[in-house]
ZAROTI-588630 format. One record per residue: x, y, z of N, C-alpha, C, CB in turn. Coordinates in steps of 0.2 Angstrom, whole numbers, plus 5000, padded with zeros to 4 digits. Glycine has a CB too. Layout:
<recs>
XYZXYZXYZXYZ;...
</recs>
This chain:
<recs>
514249895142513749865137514149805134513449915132;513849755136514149675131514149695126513849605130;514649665121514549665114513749655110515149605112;513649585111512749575107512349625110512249485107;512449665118511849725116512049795113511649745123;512649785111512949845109512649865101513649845109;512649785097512549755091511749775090512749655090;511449745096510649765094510349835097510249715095;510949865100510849945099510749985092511449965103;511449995091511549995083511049975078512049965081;510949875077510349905073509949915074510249895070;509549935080508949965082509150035079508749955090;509650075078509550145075509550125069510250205076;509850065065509850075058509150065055510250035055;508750025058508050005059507750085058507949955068;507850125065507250175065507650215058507150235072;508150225056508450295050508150255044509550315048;507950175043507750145037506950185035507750065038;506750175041506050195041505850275040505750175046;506150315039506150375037505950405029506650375037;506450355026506150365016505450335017506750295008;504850295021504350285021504050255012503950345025;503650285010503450275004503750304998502950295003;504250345000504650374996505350334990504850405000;505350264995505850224991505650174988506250214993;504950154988504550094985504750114978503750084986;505050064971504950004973505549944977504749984968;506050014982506649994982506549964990507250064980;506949924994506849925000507149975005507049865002;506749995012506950025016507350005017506650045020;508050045019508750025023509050085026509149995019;509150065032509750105036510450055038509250135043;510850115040511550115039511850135046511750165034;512250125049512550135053513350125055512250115056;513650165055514450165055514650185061514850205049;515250105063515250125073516250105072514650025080;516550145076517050105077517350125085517450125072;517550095088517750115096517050125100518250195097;516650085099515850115101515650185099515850125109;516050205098515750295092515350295086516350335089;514850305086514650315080515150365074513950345083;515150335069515850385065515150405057516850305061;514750375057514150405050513350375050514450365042;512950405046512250345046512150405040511450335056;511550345038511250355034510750295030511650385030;510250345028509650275026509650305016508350295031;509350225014509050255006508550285006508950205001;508350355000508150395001507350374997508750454999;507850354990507250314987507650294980506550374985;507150264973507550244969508050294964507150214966;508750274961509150304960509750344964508750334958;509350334969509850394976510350344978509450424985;510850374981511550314984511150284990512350364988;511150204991511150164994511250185002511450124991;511050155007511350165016511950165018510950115020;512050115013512850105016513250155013513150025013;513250175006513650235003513250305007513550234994;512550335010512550375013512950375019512050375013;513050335023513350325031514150325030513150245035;514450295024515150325024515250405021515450275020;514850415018514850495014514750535021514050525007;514350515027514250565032514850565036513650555036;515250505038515650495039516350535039515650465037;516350535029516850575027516750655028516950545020;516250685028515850725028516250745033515150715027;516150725041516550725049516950735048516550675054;517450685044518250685045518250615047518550745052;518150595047517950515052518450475046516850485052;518850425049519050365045518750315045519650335048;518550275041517950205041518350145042517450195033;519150135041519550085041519450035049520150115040;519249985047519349955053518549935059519950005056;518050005055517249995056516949945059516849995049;516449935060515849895058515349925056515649865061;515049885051514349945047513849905049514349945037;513149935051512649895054512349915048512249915060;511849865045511349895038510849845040511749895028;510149845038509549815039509649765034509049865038;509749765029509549735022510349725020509049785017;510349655018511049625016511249665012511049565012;512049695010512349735005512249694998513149755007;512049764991511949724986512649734983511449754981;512749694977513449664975513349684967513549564976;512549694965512449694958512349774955511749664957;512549774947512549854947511649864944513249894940;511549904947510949934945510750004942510549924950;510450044948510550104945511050144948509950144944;511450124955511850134958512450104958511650134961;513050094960513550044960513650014967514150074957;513749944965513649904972513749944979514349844973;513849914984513949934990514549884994513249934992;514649814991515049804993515849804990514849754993;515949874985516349884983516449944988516349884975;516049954989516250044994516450015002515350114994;516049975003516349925008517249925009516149855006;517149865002517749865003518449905003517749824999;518249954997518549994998518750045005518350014995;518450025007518250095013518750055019517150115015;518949995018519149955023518949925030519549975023;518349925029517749895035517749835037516949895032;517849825042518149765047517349715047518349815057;517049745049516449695050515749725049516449665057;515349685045514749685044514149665044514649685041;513649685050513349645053512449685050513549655062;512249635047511349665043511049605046511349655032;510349635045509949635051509449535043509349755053;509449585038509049515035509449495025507949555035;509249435024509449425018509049455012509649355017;509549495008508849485002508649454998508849514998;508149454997507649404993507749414985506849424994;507849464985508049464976508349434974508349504973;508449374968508849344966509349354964508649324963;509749414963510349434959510849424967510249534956;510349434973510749444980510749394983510649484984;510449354986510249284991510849274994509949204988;511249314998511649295000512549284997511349245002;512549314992512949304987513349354991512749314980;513349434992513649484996514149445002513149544998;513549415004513849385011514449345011513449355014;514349285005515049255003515549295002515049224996;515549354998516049384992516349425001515549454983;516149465005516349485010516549445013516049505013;516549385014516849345019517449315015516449285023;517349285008518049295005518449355006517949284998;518249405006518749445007519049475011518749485003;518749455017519249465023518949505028520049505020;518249525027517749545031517349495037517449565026;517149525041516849465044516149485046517249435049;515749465045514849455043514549435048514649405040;513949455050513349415056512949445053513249415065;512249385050511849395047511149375053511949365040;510649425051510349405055510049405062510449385055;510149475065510049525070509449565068510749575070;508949535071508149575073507849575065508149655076;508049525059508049495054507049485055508549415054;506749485060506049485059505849555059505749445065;506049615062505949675063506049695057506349705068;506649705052506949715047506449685040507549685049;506049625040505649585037504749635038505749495041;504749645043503949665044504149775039503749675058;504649785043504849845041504749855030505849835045;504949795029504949775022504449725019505649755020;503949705022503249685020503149685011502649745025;503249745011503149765002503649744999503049845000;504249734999504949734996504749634996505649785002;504749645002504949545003504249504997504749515016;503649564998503149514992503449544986502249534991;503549584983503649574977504149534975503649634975;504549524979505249494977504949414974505849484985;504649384982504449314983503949284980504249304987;503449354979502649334975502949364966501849404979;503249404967503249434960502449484956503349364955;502449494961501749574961501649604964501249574962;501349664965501149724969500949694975500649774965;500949704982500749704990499949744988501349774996;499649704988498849714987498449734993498549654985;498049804993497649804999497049814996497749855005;496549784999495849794995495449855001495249704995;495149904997494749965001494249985001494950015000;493549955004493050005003492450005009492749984997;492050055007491750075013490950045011491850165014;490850035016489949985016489549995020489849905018;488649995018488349985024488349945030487949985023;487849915032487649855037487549805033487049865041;487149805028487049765022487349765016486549775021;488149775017488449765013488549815006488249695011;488249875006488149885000488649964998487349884999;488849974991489350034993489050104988490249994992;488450084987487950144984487350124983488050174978;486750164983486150154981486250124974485650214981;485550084970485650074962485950124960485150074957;485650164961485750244957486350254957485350314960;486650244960487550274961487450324966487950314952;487050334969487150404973487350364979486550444974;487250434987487650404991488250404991487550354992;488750434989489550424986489950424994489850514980;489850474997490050445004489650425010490450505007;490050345011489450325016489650335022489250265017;490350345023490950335026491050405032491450335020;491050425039491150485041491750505039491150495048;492050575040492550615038493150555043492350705041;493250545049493650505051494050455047493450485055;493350415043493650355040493850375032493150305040;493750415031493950455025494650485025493450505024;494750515030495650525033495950455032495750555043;495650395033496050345035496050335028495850295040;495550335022495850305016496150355012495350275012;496150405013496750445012497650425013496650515016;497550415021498050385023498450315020497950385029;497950285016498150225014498250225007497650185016;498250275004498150284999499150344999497250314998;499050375004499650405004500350335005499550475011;500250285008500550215008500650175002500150175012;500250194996500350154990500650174985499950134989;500850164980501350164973500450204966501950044970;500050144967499750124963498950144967499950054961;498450154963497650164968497350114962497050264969;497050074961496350034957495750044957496349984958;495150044953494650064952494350034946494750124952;493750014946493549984939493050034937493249904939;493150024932492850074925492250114927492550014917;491750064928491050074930491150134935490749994934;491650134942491550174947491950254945491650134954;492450224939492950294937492250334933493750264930;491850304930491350334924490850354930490850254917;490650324935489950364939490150414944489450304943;490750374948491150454952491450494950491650454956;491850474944492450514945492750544948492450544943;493350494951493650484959494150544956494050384962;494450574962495150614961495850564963495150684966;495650514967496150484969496850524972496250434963;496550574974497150614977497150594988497050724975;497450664991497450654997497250715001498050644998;496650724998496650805001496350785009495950874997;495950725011495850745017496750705021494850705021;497150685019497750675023498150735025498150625019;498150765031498250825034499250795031497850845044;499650765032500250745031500450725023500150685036;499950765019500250745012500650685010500650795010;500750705007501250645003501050634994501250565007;501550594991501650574986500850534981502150534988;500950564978499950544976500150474969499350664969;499750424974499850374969499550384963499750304972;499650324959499850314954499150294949500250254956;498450314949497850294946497950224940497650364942;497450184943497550134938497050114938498050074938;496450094932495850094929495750004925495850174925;495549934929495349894927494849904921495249874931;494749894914494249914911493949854905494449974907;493649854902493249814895493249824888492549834896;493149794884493149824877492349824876493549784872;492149894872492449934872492649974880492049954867;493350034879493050054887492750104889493550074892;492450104895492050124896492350184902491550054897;493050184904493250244907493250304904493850234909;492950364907493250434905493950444904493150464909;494050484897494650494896494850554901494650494888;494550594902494550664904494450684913493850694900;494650624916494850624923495150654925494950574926;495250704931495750754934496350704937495450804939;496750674932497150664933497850684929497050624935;497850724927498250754924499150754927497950814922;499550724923500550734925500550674930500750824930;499850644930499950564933500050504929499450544937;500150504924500250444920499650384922501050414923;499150414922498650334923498750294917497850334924;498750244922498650164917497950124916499050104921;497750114910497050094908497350034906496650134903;496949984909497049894906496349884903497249824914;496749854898495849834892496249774890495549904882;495649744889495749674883496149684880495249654879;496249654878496949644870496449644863497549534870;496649674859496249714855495849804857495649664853;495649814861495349874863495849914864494849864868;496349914863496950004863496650044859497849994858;496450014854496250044848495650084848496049994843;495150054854494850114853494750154861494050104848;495450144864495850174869496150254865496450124872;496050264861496350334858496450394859496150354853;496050424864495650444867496150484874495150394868;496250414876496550444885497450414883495950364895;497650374876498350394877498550444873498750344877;498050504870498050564868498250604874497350584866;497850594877497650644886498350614890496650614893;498650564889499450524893499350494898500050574896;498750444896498750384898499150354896498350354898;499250284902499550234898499150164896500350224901;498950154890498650114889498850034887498450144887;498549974891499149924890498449854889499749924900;498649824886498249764882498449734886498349734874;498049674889498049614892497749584890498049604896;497949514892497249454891496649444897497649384891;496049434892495449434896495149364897494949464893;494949364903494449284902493749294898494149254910;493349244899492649234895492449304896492049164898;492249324901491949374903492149444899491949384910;492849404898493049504895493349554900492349544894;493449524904493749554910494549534912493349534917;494949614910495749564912495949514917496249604913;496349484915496549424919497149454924496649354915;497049464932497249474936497849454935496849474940;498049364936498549374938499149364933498649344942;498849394926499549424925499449494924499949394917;498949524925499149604927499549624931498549634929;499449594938499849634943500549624942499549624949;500449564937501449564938501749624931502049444936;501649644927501449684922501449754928500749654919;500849764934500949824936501849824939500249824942;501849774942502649794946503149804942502949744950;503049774935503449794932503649874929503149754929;502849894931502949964930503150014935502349974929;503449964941503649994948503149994952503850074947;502449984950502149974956502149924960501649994954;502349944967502449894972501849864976502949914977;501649924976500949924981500349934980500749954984;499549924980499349934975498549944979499449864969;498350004982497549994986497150004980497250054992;496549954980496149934976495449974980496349834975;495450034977494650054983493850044976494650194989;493749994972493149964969493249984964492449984972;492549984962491949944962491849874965491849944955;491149854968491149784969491349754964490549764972;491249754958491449674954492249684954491149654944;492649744957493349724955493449704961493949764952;493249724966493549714974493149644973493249764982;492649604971492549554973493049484968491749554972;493349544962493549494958494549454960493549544950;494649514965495249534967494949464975495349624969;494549464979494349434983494249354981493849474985;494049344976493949284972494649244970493549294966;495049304968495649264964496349244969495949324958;496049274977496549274983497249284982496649204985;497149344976497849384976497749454981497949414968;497849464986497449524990497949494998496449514989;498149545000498449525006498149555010499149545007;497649615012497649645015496949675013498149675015;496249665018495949695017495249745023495949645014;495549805020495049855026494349885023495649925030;493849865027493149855026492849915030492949795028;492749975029492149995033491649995033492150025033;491449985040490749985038490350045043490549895039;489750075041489350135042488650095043489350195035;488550135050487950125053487350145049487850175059;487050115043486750125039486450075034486950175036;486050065030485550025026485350065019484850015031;485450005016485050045010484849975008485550105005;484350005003483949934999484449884995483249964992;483949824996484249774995484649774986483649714998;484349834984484549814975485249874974483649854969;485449904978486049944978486649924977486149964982;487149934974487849924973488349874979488049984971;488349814977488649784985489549774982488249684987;489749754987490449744987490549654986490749784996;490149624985490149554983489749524978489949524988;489949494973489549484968489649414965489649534964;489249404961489549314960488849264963490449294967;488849214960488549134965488849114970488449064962;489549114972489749084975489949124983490349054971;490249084986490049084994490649094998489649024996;491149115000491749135001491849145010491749214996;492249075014492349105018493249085022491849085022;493149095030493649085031494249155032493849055028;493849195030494149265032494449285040493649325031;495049315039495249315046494949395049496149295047;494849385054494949465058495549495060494549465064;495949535059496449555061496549615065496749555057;496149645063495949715071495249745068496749805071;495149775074494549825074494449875077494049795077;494449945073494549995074493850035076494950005070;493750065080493050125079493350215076492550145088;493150205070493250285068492650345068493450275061;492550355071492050395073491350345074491850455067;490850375070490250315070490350255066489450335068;490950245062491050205058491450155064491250245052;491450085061491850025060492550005057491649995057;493049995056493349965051493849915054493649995047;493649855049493949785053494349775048493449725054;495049775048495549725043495449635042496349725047;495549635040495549585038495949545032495149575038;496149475035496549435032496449365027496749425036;496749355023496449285021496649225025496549265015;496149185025496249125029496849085027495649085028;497249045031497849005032497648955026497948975041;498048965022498148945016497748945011498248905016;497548995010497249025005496549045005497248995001;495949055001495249085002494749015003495049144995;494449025006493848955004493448975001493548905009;493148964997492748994991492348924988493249024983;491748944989491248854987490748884983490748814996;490348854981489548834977489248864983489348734975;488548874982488148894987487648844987487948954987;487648834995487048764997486548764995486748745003;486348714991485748694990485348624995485848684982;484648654992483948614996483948564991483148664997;484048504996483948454996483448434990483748445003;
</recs>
């Protein structure tokens, strides 16, 4: 085996051990580790999640763990080694320590404390570096990590389920699932993918969502409830969500007569509103990340999925849609005068009798117009 297929052997393993912690290490990035010396693997290890020892300090601990000497190594790791102290202590001090010949990572980090800085500090010191081994693989792998870094917000997916005619209940609010049991597993599953779930007031007060995962046969980690709201609000204080910390956003002035649900241990948080009275998205979501939340599925009401759709903060967006009709005066997933195109199609899936199409926003941004008028 030539040396560069040996290189992208290796981090093809560090690649699959990164992807292991899955949701579990948001808001940190996935990374795996690999410690080789004589063509022998000598350790591995991935980050677990936040707080836990880093890949690179797991793959030497397994190492040491064997009996294994690390002197003289090379360390495969997905994600440039950090240099900064955080809740952990560098990694390029254990490096060094550890006396590692060469370090080959797959992509640079985006975080500003890092951009390549590790990479200097190692090659000053007598290490030698190749950055940039399957650096696209490594980037897709960290989708969520690379926005928040770059954008400075949560990885937005917008979620909801529709008729044919667009609509995602009767006036009445009934109709709660339009959706078969199939497509319903899938928003579970999407929901088990994220830090954070969103909801506006209106559909927390008429469903009263659980926002858990009961139909995701594969559990996991139950995000984070977050409740866009008004002054006064209009959310129930008394939602089953209890030992989840939800977050209720209101206008700036309405905490006050938020009393209620940070009694019950919400966390209630003032922002600024526009004319309407409706917080203003885009300094919420950087405010949400702040809170750790990285990721954020947004499954309604139509005026927040439309409002989220308007402001082209949204990366991601999956639409079901159900063989079905309902009258034209029912709850739609679009709201507003204006006229919104250029959506991309990015797959199409059949989930039972149901539809769902992903979709993307258009190459440089949303096109959003006035609606035509007669002459």
């Amino acid at each position: 085996m030539t040396d560069a297929a040996a290189d992208r052997r290796w981090m093809e393993r560090a690649l699959a051990l990164a992807a292991r912690a899955g949701r579990a290490a948001q808001p940190n990035p996935l990374v795996g580790a690999v410690l080789v010396k004589g063509g022998r693997r000598l350790g591995e290890g991935w980050h677990r999640g936040p707080g836990l020892p880093h890949a690179e300090r797991e793959a030497l601990a397994d190492a040491q763990a064997a009996g294994e000497d690390p002197a003289g190594a090379t360390l495969y790791v997905t994600l440039e080694p950090c240099h900064c102290h955080g809740r952990t202590p560098p990694c390029t001090e254990a490096i060094l320590a550890a006396g590692i010949a060469r370090v080959v990572y797959a992509l640079e980090d985006p975080n500003p404390c890092e951009q390549g800085r590790s990479h200097r500090l190692l090659i000053q010191a007598g290490v030698a570096v190749t950055a940039g081994l399957l650096a696209d693989e490594a980037a897709s792998l960290n989708a969520i990590y690379m926005h928040n870094q770059t954008a400075g917000r949560p990885y937005v997916v917008l979620k909801c389920a529709a008729t044919l005619n667009g609509m995602l209940a009767r006036a009445d609010g009934s109709s709660r699932w339009i959706s078969g049991p199939e497509s319903r597993r899938e928003a579970h599953r999407l929901r088990a993918e994220a830090t954070a779930v969103a909801v506006g007031a209106e559909t927390a007060r008429l469903d009263r969502p659980r926002l858990d995962l009961r139909f995701w046969e594969a559990g996991g980690i139950l995000p984070r409830p977050v409740v866009f709201d008004t002054d006064p609000p209009r959310c129930p204080a008394d939602l089953e969500w209890e030992g989840r910390e939800p977050l209720l956003l209101v206008p700036e002035g309405a905490e006050a007569r938020a009393a209620e649900h940070a009694a019950r241990g919400w966390r209630v948080l003032p922002l600024p509103a526009d004319a309407e009275g409706r917080v203003v998205l885009e300094v919420a979501l950087p405010v949400l990340l702040g809170e750790g939340l990285s990721s954020l599925l947004v499954e309604g009401g139509g005026r927040l999925i439309s409002a989220f759709l308007r402001s082209g903060l949204w990366e991601r967006w999956e639409l079901v849609v159900a063989p079905t009709l309902f009258a034209a005066d029912g709850r739609s997933f679009w709201s507003g005068p204006v006229e919104m195109a250029g959506l991309r199609v990015a797959d199409v899936t059949r989930r039972g009798a149901d539809v769902q199409l992903t979709l993307l926003p258009a190459d440089g941004g949303m096109a959003v117009a006035a609606p035509a008028r007669e002459a």
